[in-house]
C-alpha positions as CSV (number, residue, x, y, z in Angstrom):
1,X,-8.0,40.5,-14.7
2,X,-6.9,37.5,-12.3
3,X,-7.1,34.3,-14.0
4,X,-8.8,31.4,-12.8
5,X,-8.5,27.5,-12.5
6,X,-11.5,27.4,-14.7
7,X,-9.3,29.5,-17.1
8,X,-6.2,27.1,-16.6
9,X,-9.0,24.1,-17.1
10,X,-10.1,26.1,-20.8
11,X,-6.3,26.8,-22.1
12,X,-5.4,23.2,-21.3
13,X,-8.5,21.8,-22.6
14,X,-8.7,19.5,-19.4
15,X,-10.8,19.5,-16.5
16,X,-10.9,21.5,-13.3
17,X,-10.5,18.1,-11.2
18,X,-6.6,17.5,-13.0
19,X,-5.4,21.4,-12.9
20,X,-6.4,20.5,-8.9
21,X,-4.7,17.6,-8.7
22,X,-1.2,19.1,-10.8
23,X,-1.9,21.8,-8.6
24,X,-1.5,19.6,-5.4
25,X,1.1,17.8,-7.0
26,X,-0.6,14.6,-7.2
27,X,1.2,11.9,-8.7
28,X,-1.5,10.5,-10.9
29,X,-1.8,12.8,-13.3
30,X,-0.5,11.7,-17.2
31,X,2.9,13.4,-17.7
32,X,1.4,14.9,-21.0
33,X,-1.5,16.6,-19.3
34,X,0.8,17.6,-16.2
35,X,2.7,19.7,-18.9
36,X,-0.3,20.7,-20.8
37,X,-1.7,22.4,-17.2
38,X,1.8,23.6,-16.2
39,X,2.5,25.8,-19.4
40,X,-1.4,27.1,-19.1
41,X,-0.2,28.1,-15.4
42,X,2.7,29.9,-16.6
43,X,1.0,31.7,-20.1
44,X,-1.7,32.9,-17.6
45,X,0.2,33.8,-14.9
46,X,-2.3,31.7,-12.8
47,X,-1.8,31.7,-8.5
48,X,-3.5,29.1,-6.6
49,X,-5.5,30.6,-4.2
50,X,-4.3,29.2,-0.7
51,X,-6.4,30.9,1.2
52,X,-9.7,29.1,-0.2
53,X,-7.6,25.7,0.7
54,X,-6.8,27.6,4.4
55,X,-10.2,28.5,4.9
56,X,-11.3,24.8,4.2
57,X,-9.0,23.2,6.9
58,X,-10.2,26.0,9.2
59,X,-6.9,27.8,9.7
60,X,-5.4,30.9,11.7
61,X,-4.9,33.8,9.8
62,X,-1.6,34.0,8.0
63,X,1.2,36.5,8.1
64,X,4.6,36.4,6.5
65,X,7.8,37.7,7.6
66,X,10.0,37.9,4.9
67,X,13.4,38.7,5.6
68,X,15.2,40.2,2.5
69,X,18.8,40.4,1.8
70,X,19.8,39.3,5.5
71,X,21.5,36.1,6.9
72,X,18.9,34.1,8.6
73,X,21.3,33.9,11.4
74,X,21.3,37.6,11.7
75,X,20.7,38.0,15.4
76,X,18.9,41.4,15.1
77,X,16.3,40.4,13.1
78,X,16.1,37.2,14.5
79,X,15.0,39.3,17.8
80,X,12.4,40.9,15.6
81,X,10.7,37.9,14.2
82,X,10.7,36.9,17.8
83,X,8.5,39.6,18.5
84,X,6.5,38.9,15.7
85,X,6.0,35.3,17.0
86,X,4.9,36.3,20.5
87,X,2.3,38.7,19.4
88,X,0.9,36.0,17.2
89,X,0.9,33.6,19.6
90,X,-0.8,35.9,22.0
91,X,-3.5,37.0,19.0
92,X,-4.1,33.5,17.3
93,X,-2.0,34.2,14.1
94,X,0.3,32.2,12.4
95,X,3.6,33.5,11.2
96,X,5.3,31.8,8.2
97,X,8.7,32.9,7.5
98,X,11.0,33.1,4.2
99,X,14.4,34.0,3.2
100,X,14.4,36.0,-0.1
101,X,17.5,37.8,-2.1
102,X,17.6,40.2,-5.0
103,X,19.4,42.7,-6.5
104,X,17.6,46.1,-6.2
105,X,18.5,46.6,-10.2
106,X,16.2,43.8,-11.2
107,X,12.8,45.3,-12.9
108,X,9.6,44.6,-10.9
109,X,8.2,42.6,-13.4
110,X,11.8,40.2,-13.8
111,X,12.2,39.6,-9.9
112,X,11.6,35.8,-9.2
113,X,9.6,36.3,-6.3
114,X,9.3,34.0,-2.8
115,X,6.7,31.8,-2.9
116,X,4.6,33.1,-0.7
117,X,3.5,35.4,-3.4
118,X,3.5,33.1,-6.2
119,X,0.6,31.1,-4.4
120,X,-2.2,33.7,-4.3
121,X,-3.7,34.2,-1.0
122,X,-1.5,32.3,0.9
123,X,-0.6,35.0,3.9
124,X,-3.0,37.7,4.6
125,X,-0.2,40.7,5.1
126,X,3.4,40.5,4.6
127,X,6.0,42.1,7.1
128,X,8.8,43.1,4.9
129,X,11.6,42.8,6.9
130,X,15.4,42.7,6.1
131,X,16.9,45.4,3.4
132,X,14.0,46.0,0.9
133,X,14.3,48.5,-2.3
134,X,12.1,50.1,-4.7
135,X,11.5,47.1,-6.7
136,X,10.3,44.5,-4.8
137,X,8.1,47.0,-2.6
138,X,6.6,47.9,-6.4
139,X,5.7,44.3,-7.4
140,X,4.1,43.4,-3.8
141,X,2.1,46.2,-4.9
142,X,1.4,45.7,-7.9
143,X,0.1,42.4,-6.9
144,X,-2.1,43.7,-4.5
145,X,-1.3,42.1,-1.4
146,X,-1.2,44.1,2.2
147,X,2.2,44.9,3.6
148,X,4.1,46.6,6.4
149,X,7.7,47.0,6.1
150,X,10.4,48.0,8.6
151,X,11.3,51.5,8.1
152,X,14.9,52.0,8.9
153,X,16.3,49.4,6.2
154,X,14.2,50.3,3.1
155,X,15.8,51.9,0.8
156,X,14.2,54.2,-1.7
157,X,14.9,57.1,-3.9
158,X,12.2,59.5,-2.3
159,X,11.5,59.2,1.0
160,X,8.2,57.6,2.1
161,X,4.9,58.7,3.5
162,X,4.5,57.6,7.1
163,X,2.4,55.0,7.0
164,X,2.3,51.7,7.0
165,X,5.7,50.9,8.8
166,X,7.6,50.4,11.8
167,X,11.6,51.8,12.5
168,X,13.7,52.6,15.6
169,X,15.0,56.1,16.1
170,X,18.2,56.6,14.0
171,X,18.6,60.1,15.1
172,X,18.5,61.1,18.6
173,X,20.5,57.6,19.8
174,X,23.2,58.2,17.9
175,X,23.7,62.0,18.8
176,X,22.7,61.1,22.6
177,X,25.8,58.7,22.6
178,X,28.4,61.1,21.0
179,X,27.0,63.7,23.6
180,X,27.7,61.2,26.3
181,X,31.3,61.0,25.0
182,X,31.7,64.5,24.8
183,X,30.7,65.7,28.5
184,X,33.6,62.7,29.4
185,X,35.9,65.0,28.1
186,X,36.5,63.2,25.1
187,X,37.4,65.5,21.8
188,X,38.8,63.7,19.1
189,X,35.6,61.1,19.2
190,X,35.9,59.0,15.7
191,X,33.0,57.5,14.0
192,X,33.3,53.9,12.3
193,X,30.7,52.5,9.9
194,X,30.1,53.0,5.7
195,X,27.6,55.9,5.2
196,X,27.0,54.0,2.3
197,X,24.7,52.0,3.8
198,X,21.3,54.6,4.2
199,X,20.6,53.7,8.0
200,X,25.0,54.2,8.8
201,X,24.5,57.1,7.1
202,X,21.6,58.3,9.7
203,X,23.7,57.7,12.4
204,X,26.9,59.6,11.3
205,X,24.3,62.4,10.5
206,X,23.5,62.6,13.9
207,X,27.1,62.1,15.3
208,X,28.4,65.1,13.1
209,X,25.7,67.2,14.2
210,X,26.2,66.7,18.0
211,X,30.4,67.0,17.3
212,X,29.5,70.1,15.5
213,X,27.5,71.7,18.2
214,X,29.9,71.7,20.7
215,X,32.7,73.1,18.2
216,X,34.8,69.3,17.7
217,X,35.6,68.6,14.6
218,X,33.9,65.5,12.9
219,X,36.2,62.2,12.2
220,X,34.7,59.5,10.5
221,X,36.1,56.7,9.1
222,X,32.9,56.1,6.8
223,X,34.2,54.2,4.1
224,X,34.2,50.3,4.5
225,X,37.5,48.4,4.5
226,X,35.6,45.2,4.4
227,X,31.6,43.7,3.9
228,X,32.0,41.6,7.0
229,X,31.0,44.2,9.9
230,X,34.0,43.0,12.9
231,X,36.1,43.0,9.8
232,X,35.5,46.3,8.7
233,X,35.7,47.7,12.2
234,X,39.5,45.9,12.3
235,X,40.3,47.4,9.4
236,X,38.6,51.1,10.4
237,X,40.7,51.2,13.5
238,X,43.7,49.9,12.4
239,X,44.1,52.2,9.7
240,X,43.4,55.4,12.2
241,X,46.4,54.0,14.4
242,X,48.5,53.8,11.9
243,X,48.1,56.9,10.5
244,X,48.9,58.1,14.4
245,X,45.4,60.7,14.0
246,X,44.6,61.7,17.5
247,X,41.4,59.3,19.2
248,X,40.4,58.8,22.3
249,X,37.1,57.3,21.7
250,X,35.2,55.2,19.2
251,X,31.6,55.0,18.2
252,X,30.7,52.3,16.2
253,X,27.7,52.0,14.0
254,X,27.0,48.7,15.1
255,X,28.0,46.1,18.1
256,X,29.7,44.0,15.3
257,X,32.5,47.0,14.4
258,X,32.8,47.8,18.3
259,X,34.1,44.5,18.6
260,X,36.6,44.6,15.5
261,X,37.7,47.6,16.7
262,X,38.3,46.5,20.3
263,X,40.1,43.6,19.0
264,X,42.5,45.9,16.6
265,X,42.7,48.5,20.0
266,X,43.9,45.2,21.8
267,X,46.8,44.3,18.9
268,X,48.0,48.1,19.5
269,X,48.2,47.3,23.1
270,X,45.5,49.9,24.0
271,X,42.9,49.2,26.6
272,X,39.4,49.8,26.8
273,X,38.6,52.0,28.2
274,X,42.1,52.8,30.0
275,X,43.1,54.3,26.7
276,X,39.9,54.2,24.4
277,X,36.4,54.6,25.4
278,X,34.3,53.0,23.2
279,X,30.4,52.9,22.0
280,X,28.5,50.3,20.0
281,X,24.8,50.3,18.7
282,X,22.3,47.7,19.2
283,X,22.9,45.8,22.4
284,X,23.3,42.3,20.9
285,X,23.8,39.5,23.6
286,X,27.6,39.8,23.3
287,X,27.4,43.3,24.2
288,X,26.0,42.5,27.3
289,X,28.3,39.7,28.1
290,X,32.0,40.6,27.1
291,X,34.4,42.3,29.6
292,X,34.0,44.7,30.6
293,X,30.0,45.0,28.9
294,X,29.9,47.4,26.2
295,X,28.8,50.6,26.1
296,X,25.8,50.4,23.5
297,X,22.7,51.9,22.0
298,X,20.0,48.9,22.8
299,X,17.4,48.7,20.0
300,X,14.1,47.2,21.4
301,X,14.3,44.3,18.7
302,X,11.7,42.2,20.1
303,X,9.0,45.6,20.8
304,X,9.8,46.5,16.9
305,X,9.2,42.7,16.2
306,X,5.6,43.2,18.3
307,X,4.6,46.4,16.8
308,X,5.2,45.1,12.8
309,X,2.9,42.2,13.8
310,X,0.3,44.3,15.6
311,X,0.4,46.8,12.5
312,X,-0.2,43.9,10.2
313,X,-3.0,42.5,12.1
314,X,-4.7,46.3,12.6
315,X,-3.5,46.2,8.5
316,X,-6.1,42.9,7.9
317,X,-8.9,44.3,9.9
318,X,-9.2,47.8,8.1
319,X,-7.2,47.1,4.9
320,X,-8.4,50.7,3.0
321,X,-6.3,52.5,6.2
322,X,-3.2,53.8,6.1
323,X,-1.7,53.3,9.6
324,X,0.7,56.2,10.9
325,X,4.7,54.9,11.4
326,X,5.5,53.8,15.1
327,X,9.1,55.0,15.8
328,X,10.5,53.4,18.8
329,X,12.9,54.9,21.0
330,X,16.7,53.8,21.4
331,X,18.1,53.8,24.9
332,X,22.0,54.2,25.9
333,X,23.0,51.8,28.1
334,X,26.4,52.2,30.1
335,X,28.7,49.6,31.0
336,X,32.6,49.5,31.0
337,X,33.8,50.6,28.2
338,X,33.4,53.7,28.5
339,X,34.9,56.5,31.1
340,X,35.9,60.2,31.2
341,X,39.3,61.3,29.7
342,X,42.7,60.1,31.4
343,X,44.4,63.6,32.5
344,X,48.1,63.4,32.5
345,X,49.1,65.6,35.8
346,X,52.9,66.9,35.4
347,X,54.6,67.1,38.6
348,X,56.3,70.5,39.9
């Protein structure tokens, strides 16, 4: 049963007016009685309710974005809490954001959770962004609170019922790109990016199926050389030159590689795409402003971003449904780095 502050007023043996003001953090409150309250807030696991405080002032409606596991200067998701923003805006909802890390090995009940969710009430559905596992999705519900969560990054033992969140196609982008490279003539087409990670491993999934349907046979480089992404990429293609294994085209399962592995193309005095075609995912802003432009998969950040916060909002107004997952499409978008096989031509 959820505690009170007329629970926290009993256990401390003060009254509701100074667990209010420790609450608010007032600052005259005896330092005795401050600590009194404080250990009755901890022993009963007591949340302020925000909301009641919310509904006082007469404020909007509440999500929170929480982006777990991810740089906050992460551009991609940065696009998507843009989205988020701009349907609130349009809707009259307010979007709060927090940061939050954690190991996916910590119990439920041991994760030191944001605190949006340590202060009851205080957002009315959560958009679980970031990379999300098993734990922390089982103590938001355990709490009770409404969520969405972006599909393609949550990562979980059994897969999930459809419901409830929002991804970008995995699948057909990645096989529609490695098709592209195949009808350029392009046969020994090597895939870069650590199947280790679930959504990298979607991708190679679909670029081994598409090399195995036209008879090629698969090379990927899928175990990382290094955490940071332009590094690993260096290190990917470095390590198939040096070996000397046949390539004529790249695709990388993110923008980030593509441009490590241009760069490590460049040091081997190989030019894209004189001598390499090459094929990124995500259509980040560099990829639309280097030169030549990359050759990328664009994921509709900001239309994800729009459709979590529309989900969320639909998730408040009927909180017993279970909304069906909205995939959105990827789209492959060519630019320069990318062209059909060079064919040596022997003179008689």
């Amino acid at each position: 049963m959820t505690s009170t502050i007329k629970d926290v007023a009993k256990r401390a043996r003060v009254a509701i007016g100074t667990v209010s003001r420790v609450i608010n953090d007032h600052p005259d409150v005896d330092p005795a009685l401050r600590e009194r309250v404080e250990k009755a807030i901890r022993e009963l696991q007591y949340r302020p309710n925000a909301r009641a405080r919310r509904f006082v002032q007469n404020a909007s409606p509440v999500l929170s974005f929480i982006l777990s596991n991810r740089s906050v200067l992460s551009p991609f998701h940065s696009a998507i809490l843009q989205g988020v923003e701009e349907y609130c805006a349009e809707t009259g909802y307010f979007v709060m954001f927090t940061q939050y890390d954690y190991s996916p090995d910590t119990p439920p009940s041991d994760l030191r959770l944001p605190g949006v969710l340590q202060s009851h009430g205080i957002a009315d559905c959560l958009i679980l962004a970031g990379t999300n596992y098993e734990n922390f999705i089982t103590a938001v519900e355990e709490l009770g609170v409404h969520y969405v969560a972006l599909s393609n990054h949550l990562v979980t033992s059994t897969p999930r019922a459809p419901f409830d969140q929002v991804g970008w196609d995995d699948d057909a982008g990645p096989y529609e790109a490695t098709r592209y490279l195949i009808t350029l003539g392009h046969k020994h087409i090597w895939y870069i990016g650590d199947t280790s990670l679930h959504w990298y491993k979607l991708r190679y999934s679909a670029y081994e199926r598409a090399m195995t349907e036209c008879g090629l046979e698969t090379l990927g480089q899928t175990v990382g050389l290094a955490d940071n992404y332009y590094a690993n990429g260096y290190a990917c293609t470095e390590m198939i030159l040096d070996h000397g294994y046949p390539m004529t085209a790249i695709f990388a399962a993110y923008d980030e590689i593509a441009f490590g592995a241009w760069d490590a193309l460049r040091k081997h005095n190989l030019e894209v795409p004189r001598d390499i075609s090459l094929v990124g995912y995500g259509d980040d802003d560099a990829a639309q402003f280097k030169m030549p432009g990359l050759t990328t998969l664009r994921v509709e950040k900001a239309r994800v971003g729009r459709e979590l916060a529309r989900m969320a909002i639909e998730k408040i107004r009927r909180p017993d449904n279970r909304i069906p997952q909205i995939i959105v499409p990827v789209s492959l978008i060519k630019r320069g780095t990318t062209r059909p096989v060079s064919v040596t031509i022997s003179s008689s």
